[in-house]
N, C-alpha and C positions, 0 to 999 in steps of 0.2 A: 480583558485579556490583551497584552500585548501585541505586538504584529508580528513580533518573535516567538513568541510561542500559538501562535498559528499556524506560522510558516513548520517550526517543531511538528506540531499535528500534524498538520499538509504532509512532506517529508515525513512522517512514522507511517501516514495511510499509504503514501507512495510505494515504500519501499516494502512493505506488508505485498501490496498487489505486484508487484515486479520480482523483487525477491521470494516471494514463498506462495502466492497466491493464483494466479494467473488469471482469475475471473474479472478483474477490475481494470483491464486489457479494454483499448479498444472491440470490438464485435468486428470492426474489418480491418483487423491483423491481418486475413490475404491478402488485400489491396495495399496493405503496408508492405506486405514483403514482393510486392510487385513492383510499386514506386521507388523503394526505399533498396540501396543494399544492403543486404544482411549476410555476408562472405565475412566480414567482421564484427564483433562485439563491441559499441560506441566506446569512443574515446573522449579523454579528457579537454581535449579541443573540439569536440560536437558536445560537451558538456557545457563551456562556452557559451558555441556558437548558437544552439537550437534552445528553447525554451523547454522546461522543465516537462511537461505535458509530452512535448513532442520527443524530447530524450525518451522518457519512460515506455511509449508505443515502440520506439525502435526498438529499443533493448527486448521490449517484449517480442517483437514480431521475430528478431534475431533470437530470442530462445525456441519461442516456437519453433523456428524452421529445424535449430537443432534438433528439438525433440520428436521430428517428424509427427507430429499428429497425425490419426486420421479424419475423415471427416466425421465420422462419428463422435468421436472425442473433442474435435473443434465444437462441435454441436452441444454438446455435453457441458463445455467449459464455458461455451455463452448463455447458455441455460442459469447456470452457477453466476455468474456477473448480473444475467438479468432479474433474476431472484434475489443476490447478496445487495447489489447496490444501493438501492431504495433502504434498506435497514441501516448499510454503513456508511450512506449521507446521513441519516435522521441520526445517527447513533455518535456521528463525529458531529455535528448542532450540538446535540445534547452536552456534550464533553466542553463546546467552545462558548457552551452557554454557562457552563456550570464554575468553569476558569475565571469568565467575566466577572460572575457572580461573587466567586471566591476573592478577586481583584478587586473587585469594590468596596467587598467589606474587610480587606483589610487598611484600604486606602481611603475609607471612610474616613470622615473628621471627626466625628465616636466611634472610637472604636468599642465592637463589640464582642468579646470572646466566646463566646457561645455562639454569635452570627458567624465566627468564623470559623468554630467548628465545625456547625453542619453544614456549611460550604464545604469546606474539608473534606466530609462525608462525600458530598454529592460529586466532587470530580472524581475519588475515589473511585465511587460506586460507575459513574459513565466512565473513565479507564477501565476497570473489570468489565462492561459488557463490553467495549470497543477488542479488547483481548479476547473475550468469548467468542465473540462473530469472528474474530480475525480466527482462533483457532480451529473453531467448525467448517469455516470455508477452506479451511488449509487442507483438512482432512477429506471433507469433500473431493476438493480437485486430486488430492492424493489418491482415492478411491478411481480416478478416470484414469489416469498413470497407467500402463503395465511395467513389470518390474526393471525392466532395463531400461523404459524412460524415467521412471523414479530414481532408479540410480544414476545415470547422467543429468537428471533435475538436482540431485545432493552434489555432485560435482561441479556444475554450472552456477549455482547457489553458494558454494563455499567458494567459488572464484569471484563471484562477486561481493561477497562479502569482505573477501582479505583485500579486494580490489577500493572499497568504500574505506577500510579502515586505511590503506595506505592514500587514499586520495585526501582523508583529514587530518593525517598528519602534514 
């Protein structure tokens, strides 16, 4: 696999955790939002400036603070990272193993079409579970939400969303 299409993966599992998910957050998001301000939502010059890891906690810790958590739910939501994590490293391996796999045998010097079908198969099949875990943990953290922070989570969500598509154009 390329370094571009890792970077792709990387970038999908990012924005999955920051965009829709919140378990895949730092565990000390309050110390982020102690260090850090969060009065504003990062800009395209801390895009820049700060390294991808570290945009992603701010942006996180700056939803958080919007969403007022409580500690119960902060609790709740590191539960949810501490349990998904471990599955959505092995499960994003699996996918960058299966790309590899699929790369090689088409870049083979025999090629073989049936080696490169069930390659085919097997990224297939590791994207479908990486979209399964991504969507059970979405629904998880959805389930800690009450309803006025799930509706300012669809709001904050769709701002940064329109915000990613106008930043690639």
């Amino acid at each position: 696999m390329s370094k571009f299409a890792g970077k792709n993966l990387a970038a999908a599992l990012c924005a999955v955790a920051l965009c829709a998910s919140l378990p895949f957050t730092h565990v000390t998001e309050a110390r982020a939002q102690q260090t850090e301000p969060t009065d504003s939502a990062p800009t395209q010059e801390d895009a820049r400036r700060l390294r991808p890891g570290a945009l992603r906690r701010r942006a996180a810790a700056h939803l958080l603070a919007q969403l007022n958590l409580s500690p119960e739910q902060r609790a709740q939501l590191r539960e949810i990272r501490r349990t998904s994590a471990p599955e959505g490293q092995a499960l994003a391996q699996r996918l960058q193993r299966a790309r590899y796999a699929l790369d090689a045998a088409i870049y083979a010097d025999q090629t073989d079409e049936a080696l490169i079908a069930e390659r085919t198969r097997e990224v297939a099949a590791a994207q479908a579970a990486v979209i399964r875990m991504r969507a059970e943990t979405e629904l998880r953290v959805r389930r800690v939400l009450t309803p006025a922070q799930l509706e300012l989570f669809r709001q904050l969500r769709r701002q940064t969303m329109l915000r990613q598509r106008r930043n690639r154009r």
